[in-house]
N, CA and C atoms as a LAMMPS dump frame, in Angstrom:
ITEM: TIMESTEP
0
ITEM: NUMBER OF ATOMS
351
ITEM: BOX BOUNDS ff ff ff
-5.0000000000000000e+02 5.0000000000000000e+02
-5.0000000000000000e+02 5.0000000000000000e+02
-5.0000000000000000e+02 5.0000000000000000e+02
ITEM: ATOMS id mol type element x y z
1 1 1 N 30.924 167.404 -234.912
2 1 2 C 30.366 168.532 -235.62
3 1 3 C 28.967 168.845 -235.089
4 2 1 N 28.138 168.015 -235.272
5 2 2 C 27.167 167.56 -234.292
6 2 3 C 26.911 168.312 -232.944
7 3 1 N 27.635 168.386 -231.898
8 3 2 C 27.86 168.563 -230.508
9 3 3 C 28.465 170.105 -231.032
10 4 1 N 29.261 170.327 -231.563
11 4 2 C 29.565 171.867 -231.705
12 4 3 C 28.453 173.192 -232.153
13 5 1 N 27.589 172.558 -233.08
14 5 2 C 26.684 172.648 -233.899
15 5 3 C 25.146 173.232 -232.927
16 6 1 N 25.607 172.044 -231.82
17 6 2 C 24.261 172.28 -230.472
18 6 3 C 24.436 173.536 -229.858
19 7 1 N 26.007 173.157 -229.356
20 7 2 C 26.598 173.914 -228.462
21 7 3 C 26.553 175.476 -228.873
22 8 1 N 26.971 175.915 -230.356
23 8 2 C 26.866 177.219 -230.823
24 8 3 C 25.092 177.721 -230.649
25 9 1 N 24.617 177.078 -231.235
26 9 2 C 23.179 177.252 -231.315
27 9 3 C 22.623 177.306 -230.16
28 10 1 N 22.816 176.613 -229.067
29 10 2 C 22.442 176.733 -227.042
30 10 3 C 23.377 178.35 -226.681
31 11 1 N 24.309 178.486 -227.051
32 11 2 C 25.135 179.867 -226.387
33 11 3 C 24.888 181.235 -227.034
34 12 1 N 24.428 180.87 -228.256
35 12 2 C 24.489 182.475 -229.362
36 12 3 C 22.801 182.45 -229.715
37 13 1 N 21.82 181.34 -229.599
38 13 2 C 20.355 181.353 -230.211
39 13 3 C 19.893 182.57 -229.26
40 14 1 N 20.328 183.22 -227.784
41 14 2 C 19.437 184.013 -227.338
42 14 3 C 20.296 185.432 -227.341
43 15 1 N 19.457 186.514 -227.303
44 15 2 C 20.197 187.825 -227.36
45 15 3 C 20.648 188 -226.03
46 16 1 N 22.108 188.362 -226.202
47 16 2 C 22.866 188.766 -224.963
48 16 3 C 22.37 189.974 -224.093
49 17 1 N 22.174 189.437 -222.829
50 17 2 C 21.441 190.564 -222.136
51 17 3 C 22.765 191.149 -221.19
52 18 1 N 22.295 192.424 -221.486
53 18 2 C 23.266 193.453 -220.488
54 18 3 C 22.568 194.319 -219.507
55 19 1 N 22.514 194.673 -218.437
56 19 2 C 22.036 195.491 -217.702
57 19 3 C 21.663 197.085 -217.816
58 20 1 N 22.96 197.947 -218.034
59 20 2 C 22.975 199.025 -218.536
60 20 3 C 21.898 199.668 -219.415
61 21 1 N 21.467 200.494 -219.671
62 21 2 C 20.309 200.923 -220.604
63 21 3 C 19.683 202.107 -219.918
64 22 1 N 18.824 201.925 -220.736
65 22 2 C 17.396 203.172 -220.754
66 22 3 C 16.111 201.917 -221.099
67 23 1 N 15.525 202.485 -219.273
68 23 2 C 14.324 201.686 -219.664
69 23 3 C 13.251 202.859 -218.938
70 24 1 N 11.698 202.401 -219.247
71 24 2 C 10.642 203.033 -219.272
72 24 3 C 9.443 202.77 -219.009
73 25 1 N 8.507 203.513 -218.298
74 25 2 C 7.048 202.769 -218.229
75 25 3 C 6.608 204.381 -217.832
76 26 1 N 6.781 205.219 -218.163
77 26 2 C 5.948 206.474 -218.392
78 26 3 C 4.424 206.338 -219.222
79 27 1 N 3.428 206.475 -218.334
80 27 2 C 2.114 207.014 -219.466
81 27 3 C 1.643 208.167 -218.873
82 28 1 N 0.354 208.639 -219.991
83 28 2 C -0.028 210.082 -219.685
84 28 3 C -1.41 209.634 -219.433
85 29 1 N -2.009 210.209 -218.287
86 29 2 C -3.592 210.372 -217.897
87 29 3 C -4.143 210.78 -219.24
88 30 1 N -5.501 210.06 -219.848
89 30 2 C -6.279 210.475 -220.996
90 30 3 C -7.063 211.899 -220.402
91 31 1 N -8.243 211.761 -219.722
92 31 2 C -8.732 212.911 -218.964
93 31 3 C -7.409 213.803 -217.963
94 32 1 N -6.585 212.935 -217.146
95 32 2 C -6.08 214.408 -216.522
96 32 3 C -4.382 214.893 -217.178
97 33 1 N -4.132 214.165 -217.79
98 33 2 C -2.536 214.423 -218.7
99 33 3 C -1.836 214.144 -217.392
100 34 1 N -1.722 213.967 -216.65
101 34 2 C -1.047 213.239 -215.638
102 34 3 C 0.311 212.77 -215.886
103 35 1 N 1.313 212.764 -215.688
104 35 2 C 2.475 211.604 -216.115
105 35 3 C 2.486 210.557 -214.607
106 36 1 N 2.514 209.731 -215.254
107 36 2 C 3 208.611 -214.107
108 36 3 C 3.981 207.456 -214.627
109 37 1 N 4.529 206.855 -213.862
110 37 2 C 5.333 205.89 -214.221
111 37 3 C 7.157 206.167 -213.399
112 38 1 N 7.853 205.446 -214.207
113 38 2 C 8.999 205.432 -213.877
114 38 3 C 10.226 205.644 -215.061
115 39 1 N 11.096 206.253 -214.906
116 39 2 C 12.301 205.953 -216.409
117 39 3 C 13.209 205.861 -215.211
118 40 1 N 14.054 204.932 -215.842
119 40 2 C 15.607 204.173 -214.99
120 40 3 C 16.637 204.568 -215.987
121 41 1 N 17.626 205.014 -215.966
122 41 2 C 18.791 205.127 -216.669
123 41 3 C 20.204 204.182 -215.922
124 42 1 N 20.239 203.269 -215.908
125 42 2 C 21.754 202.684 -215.716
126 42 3 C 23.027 202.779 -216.49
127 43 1 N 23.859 203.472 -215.82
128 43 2 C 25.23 203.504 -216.642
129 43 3 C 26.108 203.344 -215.48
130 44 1 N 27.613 202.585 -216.321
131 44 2 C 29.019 201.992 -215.855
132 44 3 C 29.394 202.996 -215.297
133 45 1 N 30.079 203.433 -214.734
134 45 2 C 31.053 204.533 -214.2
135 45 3 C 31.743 204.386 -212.6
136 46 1 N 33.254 204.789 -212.866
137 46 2 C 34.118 205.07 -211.831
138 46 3 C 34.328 203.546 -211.038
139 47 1 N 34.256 202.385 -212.329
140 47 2 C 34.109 200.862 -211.804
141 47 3 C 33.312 200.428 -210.769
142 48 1 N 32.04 200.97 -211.141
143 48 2 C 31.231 200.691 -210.405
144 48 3 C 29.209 200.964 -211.435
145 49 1 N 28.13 200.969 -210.949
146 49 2 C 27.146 200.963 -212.125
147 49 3 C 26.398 202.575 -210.994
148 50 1 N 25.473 203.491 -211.618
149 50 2 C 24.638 204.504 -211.033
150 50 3 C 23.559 204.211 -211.996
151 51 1 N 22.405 204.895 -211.049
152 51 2 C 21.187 205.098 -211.881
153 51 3 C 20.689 206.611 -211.421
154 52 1 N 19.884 206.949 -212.945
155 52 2 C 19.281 208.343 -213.235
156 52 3 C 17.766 207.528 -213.173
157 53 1 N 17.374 207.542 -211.883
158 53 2 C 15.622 207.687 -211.313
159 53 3 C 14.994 208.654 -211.617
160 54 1 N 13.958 208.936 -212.355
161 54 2 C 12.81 209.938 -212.326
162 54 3 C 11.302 208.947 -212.044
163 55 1 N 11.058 208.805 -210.931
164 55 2 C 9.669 208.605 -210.292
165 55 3 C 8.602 209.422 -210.428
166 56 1 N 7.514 209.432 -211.345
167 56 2 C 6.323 210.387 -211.785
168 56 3 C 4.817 209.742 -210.923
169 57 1 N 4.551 210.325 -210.233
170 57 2 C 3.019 210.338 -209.424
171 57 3 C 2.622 211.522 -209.657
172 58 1 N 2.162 211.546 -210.785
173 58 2 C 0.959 212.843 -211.203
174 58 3 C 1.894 214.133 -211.417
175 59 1 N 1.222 214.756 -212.327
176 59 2 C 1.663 216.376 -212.679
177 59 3 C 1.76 216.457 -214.107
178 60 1 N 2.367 217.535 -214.702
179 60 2 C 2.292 217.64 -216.15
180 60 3 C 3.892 217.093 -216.7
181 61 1 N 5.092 217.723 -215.516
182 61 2 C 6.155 218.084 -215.832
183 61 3 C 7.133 216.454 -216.048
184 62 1 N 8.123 216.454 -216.66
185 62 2 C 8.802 215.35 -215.779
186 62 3 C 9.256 215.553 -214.531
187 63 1 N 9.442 214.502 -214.021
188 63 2 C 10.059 214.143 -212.449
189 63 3 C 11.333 214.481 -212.297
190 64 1 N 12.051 215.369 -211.2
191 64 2 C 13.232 215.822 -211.011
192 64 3 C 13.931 214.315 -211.077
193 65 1 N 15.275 214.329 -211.748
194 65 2 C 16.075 212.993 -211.503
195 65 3 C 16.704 213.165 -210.225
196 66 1 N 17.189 211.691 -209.774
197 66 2 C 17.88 211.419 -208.856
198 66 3 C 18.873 210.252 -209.1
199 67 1 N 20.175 210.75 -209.08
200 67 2 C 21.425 210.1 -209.284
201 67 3 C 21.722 209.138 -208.149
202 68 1 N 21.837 207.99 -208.276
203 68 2 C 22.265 207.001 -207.069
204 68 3 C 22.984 205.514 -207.595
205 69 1 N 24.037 205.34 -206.644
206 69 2 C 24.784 203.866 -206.786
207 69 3 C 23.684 202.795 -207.09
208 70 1 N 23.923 202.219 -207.887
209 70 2 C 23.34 201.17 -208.262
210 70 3 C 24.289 200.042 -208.211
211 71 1 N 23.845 198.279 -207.7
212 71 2 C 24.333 197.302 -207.713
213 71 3 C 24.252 196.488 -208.611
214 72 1 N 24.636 195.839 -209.754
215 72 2 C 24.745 194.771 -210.503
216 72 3 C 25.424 193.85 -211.051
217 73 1 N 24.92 192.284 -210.458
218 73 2 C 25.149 191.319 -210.444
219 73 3 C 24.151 190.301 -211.853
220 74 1 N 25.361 189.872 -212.569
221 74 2 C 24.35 189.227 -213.469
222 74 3 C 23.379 189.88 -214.324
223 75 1 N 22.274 189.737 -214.315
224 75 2 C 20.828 190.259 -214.738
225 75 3 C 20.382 190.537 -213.463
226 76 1 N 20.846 191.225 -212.401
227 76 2 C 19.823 191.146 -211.277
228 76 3 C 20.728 193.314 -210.917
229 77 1 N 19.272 194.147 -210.962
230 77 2 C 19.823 194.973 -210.477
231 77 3 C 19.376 195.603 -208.924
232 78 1 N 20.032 196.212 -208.479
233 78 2 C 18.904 196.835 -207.19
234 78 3 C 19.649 198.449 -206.771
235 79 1 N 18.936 199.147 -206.419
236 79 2 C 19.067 200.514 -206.11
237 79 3 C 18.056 201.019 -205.246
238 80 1 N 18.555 201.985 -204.616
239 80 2 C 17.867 202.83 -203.664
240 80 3 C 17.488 204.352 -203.995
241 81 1 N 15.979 204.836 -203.65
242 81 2 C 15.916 206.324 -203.766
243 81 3 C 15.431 206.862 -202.679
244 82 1 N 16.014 207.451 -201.592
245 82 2 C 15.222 207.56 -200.726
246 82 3 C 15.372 206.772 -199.797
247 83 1 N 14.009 206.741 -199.041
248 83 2 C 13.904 205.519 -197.985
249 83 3 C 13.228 203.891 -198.92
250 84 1 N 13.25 204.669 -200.399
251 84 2 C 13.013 203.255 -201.14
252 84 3 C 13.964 202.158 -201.976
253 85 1 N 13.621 200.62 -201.821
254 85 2 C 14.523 200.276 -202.508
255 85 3 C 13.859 199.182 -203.335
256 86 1 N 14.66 199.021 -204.773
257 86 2 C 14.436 198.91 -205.876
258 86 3 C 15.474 197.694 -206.044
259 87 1 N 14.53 196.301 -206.999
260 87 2 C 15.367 194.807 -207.442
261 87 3 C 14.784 194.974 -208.22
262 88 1 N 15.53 194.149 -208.852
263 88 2 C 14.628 194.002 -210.6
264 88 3 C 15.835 193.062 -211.147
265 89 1 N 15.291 192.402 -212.095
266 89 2 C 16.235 191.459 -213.587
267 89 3 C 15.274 191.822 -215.04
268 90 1 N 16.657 192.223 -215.618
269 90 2 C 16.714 192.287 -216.953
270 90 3 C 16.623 191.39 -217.898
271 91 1 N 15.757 191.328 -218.934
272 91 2 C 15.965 190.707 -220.218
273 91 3 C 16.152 191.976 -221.576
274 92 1 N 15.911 190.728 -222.246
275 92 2 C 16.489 191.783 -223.99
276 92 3 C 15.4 192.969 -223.853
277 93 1 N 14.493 192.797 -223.659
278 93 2 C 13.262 193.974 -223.609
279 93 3 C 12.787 194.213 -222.872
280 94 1 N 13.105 194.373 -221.634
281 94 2 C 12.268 195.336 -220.149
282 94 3 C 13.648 194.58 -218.976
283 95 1 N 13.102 195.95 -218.016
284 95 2 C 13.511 195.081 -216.556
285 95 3 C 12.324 195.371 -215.738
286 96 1 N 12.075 194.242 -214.608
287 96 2 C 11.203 194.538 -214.069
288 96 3 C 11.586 194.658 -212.303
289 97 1 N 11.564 195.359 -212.056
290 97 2 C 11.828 195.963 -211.046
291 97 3 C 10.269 195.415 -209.762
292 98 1 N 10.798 195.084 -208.557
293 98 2 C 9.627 195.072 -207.623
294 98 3 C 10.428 196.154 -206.358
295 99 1 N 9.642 196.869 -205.514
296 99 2 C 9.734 198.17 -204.91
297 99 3 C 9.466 197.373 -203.214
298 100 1 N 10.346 197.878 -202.408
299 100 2 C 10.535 197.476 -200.887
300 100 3 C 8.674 196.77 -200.617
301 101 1 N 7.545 197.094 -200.843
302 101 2 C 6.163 196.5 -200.372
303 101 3 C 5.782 195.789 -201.478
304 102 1 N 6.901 194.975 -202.587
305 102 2 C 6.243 193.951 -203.349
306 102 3 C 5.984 193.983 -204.355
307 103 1 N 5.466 195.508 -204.924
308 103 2 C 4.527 195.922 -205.538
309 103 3 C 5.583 195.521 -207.01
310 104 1 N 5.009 194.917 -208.34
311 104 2 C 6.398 194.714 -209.212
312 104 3 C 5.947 195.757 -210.264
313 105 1 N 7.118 196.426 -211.476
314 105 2 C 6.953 197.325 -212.16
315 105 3 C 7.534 197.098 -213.687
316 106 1 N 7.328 196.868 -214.538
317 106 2 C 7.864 196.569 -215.64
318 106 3 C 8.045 197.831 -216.298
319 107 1 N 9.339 197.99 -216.997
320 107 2 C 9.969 198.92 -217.798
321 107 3 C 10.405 198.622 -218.913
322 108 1 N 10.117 198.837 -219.958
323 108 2 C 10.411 198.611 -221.311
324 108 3 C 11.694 199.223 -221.664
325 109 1 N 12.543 198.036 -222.369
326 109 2 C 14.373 198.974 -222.975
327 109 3 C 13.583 200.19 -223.75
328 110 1 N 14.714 200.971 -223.534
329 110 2 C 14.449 201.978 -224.776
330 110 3 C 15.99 202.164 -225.389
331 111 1 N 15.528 202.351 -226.997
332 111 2 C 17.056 203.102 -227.365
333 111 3 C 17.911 204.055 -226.426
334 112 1 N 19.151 203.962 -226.289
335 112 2 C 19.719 205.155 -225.219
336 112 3 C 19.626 206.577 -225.759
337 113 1 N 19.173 206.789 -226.913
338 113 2 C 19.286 207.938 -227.87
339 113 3 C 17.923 208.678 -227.28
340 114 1 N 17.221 207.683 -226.554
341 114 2 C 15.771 208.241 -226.199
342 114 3 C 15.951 209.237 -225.085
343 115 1 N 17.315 208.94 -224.502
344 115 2 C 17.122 209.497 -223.466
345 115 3 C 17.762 211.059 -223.005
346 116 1 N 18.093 211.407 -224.48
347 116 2 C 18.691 212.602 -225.061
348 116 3 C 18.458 213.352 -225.708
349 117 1 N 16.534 212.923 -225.99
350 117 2 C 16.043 214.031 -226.359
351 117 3 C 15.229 214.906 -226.342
């Protein structure tokens, strides 16, 4: 009872992480209203995973999206935009993504409802 008791409590004590989501690290310039940051959208489709990229370096507007195959294995995702490419692993609350020169990026989950409105 004992050993079952561990065993439930070692397999179910942490929240099941899934890849898929809506994650985020958008902020706004105080002085210039700027948007910068990143939003990732991962979704399943056609047995296989895509991501909805919007990359923000300055301006008011959001960032045109860009639809692309995405790979995922485990908690480990990676995608390409461009001549750039994108790894990252997921937990219950962010993925953090590092970009082809290193540089790493943390994105906060968001509800998927966020991303619909």
């Amino acid at each position: 009872m004992v050993v079952l008791t561990a065993a439930i409590v070692k397999n179910f004590g942490q929240p099941i992480v899934t890849v898929p989501g809506v994650y985020e690290n958008f902020t706004v310039g105080k002085g210039s209203g700027d948007l910068e940051g990143m939003r990732l959208v991962i979704v399943p489709a056609g047995g296989g995973y895509y991501a909805i990229v919007q990359i923000a370096q300055g301006g008011a507007e959001d960032p045109k999206p860009e639809f692309v195959p995405a790979s995922i294995k485990g908690k480990n995702v990676s995608f390409s935009v461009g001549d750039d490419k994108y790894t990252g692993t997921a937990t219950a609350g962010e993925l953090t993504l590092k970009d082809a020169s290193g540089q790493s990026h943390s994105l906060k989950r968001k509800a998927c409802a966020s991303y619909f409105k």
